[in-house]
MARPA-306328 format. One record per residue (C-alpha): residue in one letter; x, y, z. Coordinates in steps of 0.5 Angstrom, whole numbers, padded with zeros to 4 digits, always signed. Example, Ala and Ser with C-alpha at 12.3 -4.5 7.8 and 13.67 -1.06 7.14 Angstrom:
2
{'a',{+0025,-0009,+0016}},
{'s',{+0027,-0002,+0014}},
//
This chain:
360
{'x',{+0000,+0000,+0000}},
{'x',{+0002,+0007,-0002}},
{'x',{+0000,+0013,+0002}},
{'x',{+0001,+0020,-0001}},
{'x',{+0003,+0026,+0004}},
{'x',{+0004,+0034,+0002}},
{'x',{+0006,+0040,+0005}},
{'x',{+0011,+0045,+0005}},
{'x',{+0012,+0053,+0004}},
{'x',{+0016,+0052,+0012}},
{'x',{+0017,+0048,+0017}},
{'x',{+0011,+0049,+0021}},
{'x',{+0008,+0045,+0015}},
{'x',{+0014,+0040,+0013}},
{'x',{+0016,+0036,+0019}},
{'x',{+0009,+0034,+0021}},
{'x',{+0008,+0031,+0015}},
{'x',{+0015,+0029,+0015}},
{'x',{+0014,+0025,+0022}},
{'x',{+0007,+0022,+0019}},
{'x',{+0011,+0019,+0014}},
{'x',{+0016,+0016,+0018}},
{'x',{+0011,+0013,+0024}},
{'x',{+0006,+0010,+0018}},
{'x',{+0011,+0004,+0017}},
{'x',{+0011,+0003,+0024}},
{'x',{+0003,+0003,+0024}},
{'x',{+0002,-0002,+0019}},
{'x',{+0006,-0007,+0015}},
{'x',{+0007,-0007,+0007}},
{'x',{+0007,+0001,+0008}},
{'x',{+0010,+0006,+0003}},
{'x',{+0010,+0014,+0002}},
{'x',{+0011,+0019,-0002}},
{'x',{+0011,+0026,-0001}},
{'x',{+0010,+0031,-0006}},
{'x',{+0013,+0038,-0005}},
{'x',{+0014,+0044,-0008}},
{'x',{+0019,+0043,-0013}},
{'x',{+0023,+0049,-0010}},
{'x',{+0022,+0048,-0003}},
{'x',{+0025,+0046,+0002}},
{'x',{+0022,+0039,+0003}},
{'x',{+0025,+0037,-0003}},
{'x',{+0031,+0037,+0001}},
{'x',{+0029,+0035,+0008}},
{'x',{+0025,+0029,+0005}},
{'x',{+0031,+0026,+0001}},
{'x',{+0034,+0027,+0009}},
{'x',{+0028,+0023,+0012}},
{'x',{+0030,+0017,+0006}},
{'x',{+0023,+0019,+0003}},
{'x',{+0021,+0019,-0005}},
{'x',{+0020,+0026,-0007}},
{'x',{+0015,+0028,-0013}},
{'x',{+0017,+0036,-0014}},
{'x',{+0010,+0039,-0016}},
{'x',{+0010,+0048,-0018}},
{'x',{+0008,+0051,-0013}},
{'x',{+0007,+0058,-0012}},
{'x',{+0006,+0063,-0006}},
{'x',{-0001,+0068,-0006}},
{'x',{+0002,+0075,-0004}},
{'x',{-0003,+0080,-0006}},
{'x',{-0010,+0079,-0008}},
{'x',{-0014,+0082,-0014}},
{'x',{-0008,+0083,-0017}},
{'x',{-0003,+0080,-0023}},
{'x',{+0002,+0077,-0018}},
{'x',{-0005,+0073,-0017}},
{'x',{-0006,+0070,-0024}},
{'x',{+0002,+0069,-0025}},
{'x',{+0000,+0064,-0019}},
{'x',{-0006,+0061,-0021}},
{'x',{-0003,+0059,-0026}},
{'x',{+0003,+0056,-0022}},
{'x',{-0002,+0052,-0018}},
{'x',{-0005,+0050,-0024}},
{'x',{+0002,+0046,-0027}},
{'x',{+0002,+0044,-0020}},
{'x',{-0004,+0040,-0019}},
{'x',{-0003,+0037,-0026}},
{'x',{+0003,+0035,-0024}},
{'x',{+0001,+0033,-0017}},
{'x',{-0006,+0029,-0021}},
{'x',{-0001,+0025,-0025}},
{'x',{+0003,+0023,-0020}},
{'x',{-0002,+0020,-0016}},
{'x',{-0005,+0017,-0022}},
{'x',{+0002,+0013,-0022}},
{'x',{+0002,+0011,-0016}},
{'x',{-0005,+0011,-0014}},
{'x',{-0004,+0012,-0006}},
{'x',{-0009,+0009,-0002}},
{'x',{-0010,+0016,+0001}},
{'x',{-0007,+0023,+0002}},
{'x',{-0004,+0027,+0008}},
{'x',{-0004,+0035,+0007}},
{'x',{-0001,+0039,+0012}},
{'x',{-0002,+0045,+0009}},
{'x',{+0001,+0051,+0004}},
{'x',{+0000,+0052,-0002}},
{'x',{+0003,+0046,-0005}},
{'x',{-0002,+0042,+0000}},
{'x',{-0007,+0045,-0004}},
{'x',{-0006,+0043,-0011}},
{'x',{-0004,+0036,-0008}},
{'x',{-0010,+0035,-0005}},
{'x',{-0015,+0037,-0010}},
{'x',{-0012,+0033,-0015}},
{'x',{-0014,+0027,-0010}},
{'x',{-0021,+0029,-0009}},
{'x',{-0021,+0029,-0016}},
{'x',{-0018,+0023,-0018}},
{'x',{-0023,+0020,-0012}},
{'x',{-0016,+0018,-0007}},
{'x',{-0018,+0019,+0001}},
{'x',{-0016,+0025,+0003}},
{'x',{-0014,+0028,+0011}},
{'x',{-0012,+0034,+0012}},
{'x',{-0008,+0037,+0019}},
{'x',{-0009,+0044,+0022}},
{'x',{-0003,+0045,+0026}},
{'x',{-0006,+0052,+0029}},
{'x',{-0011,+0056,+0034}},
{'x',{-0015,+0058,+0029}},
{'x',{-0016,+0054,+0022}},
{'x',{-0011,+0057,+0016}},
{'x',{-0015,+0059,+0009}},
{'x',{-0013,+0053,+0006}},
{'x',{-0016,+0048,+0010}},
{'x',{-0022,+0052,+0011}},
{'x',{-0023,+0051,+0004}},
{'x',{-0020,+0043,+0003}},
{'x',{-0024,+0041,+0009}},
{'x',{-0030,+0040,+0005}},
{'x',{-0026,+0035,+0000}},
{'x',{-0023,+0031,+0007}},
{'x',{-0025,+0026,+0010}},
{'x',{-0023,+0027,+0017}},
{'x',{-0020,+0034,+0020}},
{'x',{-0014,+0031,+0024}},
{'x',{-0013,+0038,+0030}},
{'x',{-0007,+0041,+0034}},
{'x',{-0012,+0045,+0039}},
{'x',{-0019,+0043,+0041}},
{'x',{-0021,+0051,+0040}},
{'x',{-0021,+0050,+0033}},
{'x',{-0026,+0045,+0032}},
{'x',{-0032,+0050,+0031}},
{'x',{-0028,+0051,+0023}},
{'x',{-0030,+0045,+0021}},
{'x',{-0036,+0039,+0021}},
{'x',{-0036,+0036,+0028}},
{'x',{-0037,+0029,+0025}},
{'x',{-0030,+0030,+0022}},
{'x',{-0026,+0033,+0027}},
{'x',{-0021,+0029,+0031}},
{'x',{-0017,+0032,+0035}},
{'x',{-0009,+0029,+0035}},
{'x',{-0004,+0034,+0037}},
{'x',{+0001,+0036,+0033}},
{'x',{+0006,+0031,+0030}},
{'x',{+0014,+0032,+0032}},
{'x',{+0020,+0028,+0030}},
{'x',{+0021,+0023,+0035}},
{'x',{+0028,+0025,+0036}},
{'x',{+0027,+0032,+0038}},
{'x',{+0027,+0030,+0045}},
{'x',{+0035,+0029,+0047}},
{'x',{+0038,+0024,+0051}},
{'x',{+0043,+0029,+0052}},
{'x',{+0045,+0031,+0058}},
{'x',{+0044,+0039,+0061}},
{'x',{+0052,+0038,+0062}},
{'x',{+0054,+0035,+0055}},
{'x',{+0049,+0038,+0051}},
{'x',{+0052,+0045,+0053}},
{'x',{+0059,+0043,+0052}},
{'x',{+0057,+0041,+0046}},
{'x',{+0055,+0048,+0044}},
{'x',{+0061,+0052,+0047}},
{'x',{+0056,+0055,+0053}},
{'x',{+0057,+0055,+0061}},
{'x',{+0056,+0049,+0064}},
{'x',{+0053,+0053,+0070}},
{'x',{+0049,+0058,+0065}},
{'x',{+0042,+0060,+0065}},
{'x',{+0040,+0059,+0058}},
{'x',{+0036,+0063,+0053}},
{'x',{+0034,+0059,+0047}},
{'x',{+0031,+0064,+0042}},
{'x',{+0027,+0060,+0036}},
{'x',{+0025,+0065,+0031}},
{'x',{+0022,+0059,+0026}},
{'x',{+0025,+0057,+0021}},
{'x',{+0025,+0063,+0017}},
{'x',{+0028,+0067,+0023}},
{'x',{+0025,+0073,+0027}},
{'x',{+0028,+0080,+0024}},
{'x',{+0025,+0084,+0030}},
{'x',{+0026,+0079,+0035}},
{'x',{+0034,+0078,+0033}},
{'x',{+0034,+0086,+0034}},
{'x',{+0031,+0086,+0042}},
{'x',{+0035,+0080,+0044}},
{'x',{+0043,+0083,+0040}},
{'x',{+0040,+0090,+0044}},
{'x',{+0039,+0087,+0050}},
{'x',{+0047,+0083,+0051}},
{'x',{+0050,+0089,+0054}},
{'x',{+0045,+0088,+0059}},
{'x',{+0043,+0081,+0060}},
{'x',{+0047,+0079,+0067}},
{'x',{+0053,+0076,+0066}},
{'x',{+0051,+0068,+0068}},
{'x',{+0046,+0068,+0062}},
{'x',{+0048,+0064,+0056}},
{'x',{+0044,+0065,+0049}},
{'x',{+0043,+0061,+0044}},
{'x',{+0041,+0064,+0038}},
{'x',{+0038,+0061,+0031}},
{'x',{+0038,+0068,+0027}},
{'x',{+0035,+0065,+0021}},
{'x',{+0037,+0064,+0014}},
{'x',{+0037,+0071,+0012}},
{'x',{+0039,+0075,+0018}},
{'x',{+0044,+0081,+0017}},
{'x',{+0046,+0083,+0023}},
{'x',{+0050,+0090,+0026}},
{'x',{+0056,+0088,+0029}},
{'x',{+0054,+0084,+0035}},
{'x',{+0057,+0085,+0042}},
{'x',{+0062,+0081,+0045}},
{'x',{+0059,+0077,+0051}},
{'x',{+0061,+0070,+0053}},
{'x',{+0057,+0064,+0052}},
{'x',{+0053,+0067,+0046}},
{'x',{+0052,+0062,+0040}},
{'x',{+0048,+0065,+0034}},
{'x',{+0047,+0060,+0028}},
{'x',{+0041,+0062,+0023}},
{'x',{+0039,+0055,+0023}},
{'x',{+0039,+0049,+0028}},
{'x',{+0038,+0044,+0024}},
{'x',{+0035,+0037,+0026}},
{'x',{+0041,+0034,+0029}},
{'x',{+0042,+0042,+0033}},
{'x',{+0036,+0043,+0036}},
{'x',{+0035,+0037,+0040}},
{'x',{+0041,+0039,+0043}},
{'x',{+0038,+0046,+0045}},
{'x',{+0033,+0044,+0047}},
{'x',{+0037,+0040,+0052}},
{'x',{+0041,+0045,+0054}},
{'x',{+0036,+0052,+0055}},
{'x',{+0033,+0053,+0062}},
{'x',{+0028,+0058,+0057}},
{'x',{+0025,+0060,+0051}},
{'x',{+0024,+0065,+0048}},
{'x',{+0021,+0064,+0041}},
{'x',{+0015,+0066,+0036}},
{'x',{+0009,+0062,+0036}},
{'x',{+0009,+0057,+0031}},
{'x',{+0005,+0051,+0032}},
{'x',{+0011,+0047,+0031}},
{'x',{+0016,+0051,+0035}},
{'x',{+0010,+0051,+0041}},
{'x',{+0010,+0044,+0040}},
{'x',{+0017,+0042,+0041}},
{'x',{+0018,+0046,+0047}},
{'x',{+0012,+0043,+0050}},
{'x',{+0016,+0036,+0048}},
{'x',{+0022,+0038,+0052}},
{'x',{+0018,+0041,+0058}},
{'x',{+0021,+0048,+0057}},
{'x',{+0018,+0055,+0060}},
{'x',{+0018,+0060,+0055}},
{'x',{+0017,+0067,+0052}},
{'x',{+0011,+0068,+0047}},
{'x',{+0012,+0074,+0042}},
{'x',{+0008,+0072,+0036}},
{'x',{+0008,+0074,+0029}},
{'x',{+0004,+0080,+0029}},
{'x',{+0003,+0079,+0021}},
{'x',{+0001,+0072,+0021}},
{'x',{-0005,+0070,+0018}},
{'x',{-0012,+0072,+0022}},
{'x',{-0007,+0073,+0028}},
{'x',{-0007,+0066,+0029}},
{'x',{+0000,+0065,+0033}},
{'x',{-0003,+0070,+0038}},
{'x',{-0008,+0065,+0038}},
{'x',{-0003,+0059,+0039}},
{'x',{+0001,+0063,+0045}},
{'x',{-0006,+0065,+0049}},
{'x',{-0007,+0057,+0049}},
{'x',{+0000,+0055,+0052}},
{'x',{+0001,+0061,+0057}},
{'x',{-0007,+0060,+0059}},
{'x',{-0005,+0053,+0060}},
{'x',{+0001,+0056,+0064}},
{'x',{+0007,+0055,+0060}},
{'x',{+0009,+0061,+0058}},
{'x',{+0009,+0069,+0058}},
{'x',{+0006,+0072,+0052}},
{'x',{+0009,+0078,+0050}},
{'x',{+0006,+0083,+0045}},
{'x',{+0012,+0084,+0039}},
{'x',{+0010,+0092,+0040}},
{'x',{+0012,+0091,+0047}},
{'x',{+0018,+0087,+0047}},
{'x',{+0024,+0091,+0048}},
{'x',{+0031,+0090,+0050}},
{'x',{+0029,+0092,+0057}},
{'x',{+0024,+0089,+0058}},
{'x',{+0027,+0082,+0056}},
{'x',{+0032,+0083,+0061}},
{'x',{+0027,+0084,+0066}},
{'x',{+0022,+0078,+0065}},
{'x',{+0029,+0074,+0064}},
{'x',{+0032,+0078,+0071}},
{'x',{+0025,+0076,+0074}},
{'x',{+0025,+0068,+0073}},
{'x',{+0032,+0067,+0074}},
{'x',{+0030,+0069,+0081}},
{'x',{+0024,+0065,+0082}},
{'x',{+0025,+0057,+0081}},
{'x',{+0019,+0054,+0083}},
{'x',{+0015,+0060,+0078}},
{'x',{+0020,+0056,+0072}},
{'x',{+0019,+0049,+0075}},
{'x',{+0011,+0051,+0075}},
{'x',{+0011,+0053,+0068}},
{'x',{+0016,+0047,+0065}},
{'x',{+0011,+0042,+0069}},
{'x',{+0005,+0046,+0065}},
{'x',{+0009,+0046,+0058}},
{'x',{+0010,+0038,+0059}},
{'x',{+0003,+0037,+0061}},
{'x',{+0001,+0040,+0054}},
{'x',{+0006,+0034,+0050}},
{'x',{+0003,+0030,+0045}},
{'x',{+0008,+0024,+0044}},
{'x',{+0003,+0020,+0041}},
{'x',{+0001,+0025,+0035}},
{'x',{+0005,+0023,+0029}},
{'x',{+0002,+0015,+0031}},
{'x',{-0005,+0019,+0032}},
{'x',{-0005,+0022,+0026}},
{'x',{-0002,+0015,+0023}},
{'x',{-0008,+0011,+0025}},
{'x',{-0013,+0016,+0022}},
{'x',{-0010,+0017,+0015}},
{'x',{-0009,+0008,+0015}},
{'x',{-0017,+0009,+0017}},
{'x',{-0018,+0012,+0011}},
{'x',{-0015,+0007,+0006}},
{'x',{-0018,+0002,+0010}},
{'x',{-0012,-0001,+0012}},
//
């Protein structure tokens, strides 16, 4: 049996996908998976890593609405679903996983149209465009959060969690796990996550805020890809990379105390799966504000201060950091709660519910 899985355009749509496509062998015997991607995205690369057949498909960006900018990307998502319709009539998956983007879009249309069973997955607080729009053509609607459910039918809704990379969670010790990243043994640690794109304006805040930062603080700094920072200032026990890949994020999350970070679903996600305490400052700009929404769900739950990006000020973080570095039991609250919101088991739960729909 062969089951088909989509979604790209970033991380946060990517590796759930990919962490579905790694448990549904586990799930059931005779199971294989293809993913059909961007043919310029990063899934292409990221599943090649995972060992993961890849069909690359057009795909294309709305930017602007009523505009020519649409119609060029109309007709990119065009070439993509015939693409993606003539891979799936080759290799005829039993059923097909869209985890979101444009890309899922097009893939899983091409499945409806070509009557293959389709599940889509909805990592946020409130539901994207995209799968407000596919839900009609899904069978089952897998869920992160159980406040999302009111966006689609109730018969099809289940709600899962969303699914990490069973690995994302360290066997590491603290002590090694800072050695291996050349910061203190006995710091206090910021890890700052900014989505796989990097957050200018969080970057800012935090390279304003060294000077001030006391001295036993370690950073732990993913900058982003396209980062182009000012002369930063030299501070012991500071660590930039733009990018913590697959093997250096578990290895950060070992090390940190606390995170300070954007609220994607993903990064929210696997925060909870290390247990960590955290600083929420959302996207302001992200669609329908649903990352506000995501961090109000994990700071409602205990597990983390939600910051208003127009707020967050080099003083300010200096503050909040000042403030749980002296209050341990507050943080051991706080990492209780954030373990609380875990979900282990979800790529498998999503995993059973896809196999469901193939009738397997």
């Amino acid at each position: 049996m062969t089951v088909a899985v989509t979604g790209g355009g970033t991380g946060g749509h990517i590796y759930p996908a990919l962490s579905v496509a790694r448990a549904l062998p586990a799930q059931a015997r005779e199971v294989s998976v293809v993913y059909i991607g961007a043919e310029n995205g990063m899934e292409a690369h990221l599943a090649s890593e995972w060992g993961i057949p890849f069909v690359g498909v057009p795909a294309r960006k709305i930017r602007r609405l009523a505009s020519l900018d649409t119609l060029v990307t109309l007709a990119v998502l065009y070439r993509g679903y015939r693409r993606a319709r003539a891979a799936l009539r080759r290799d005829r998956p039993a059923a097909l996983l869209g985890t979101g983007g444009y890309v899922a879009a097009a893939a899983t249309i091409a499945a409806h149209h070509e009557r293959i069973p389709v599940v889509i997955h909805e990592q946020n607080a409130v539901a994207g465009r995209t799968n407000r729009w596919l839900a009609a053509r899904a069978q089952r609607i897998c869920l992160s959060f159980e406040c999302s459910q009111a966006a689609f039918p109730a018969d099809r809704t289940v709600v899962t969690g969303l699914p990490t990379r069973s690995d994302i969670v360290s066997s590491a010790s603290r002590e090694d796990a800072r050695r291996r990243l050349s910061v203190p043994t006995d710091a206090f640690t910021l890890l700052v996550l900014g989505g796989s794109q990097g957050a200018a304006a969080v970057n800012r805040v935090v390279w304003d805020a060294l000077p001030s930062l006391p001295e036993h603080v370690s950073v732990l700094h993913q900058t982003g890809p396209r980062s182009s920072p000012e002369p930063v200032p030299s501070r012991h026990g500071y660590v930039s990379l733009s990018y913590f890949d697959a093997e250096t994020l578990p290895i950060a999350f070992r090390a940190a105390d606390l995170v300070l970070s954007r609220c994607g679903a993903s990064t929210l996600a696997e925060t909870a799966m290390n247990g960590l305490p955290a600083l929420l400052v959302p996207y302001p700009a992200a669609y329908a504000d649903h990352q506000t929404a995501n961090a109000r769900a994990v700071s409602d739950a205990g597990a983390g201060i939600l910051i208003p990006q127009a707020t967050l000020t080099a003083s300010a973080l200096t503050r909040q950091v000042q403030e749980l570095m002296g209050d341990p039991e507050r943080l051991a609250r706080m990492s209780a709660a954030s373990a609380s919101l875990a979900r282990p088991d979800a790529a498998a739960r999503v995993a059973r519910v896809v196999l469901e729909c193939a009738g397997a």
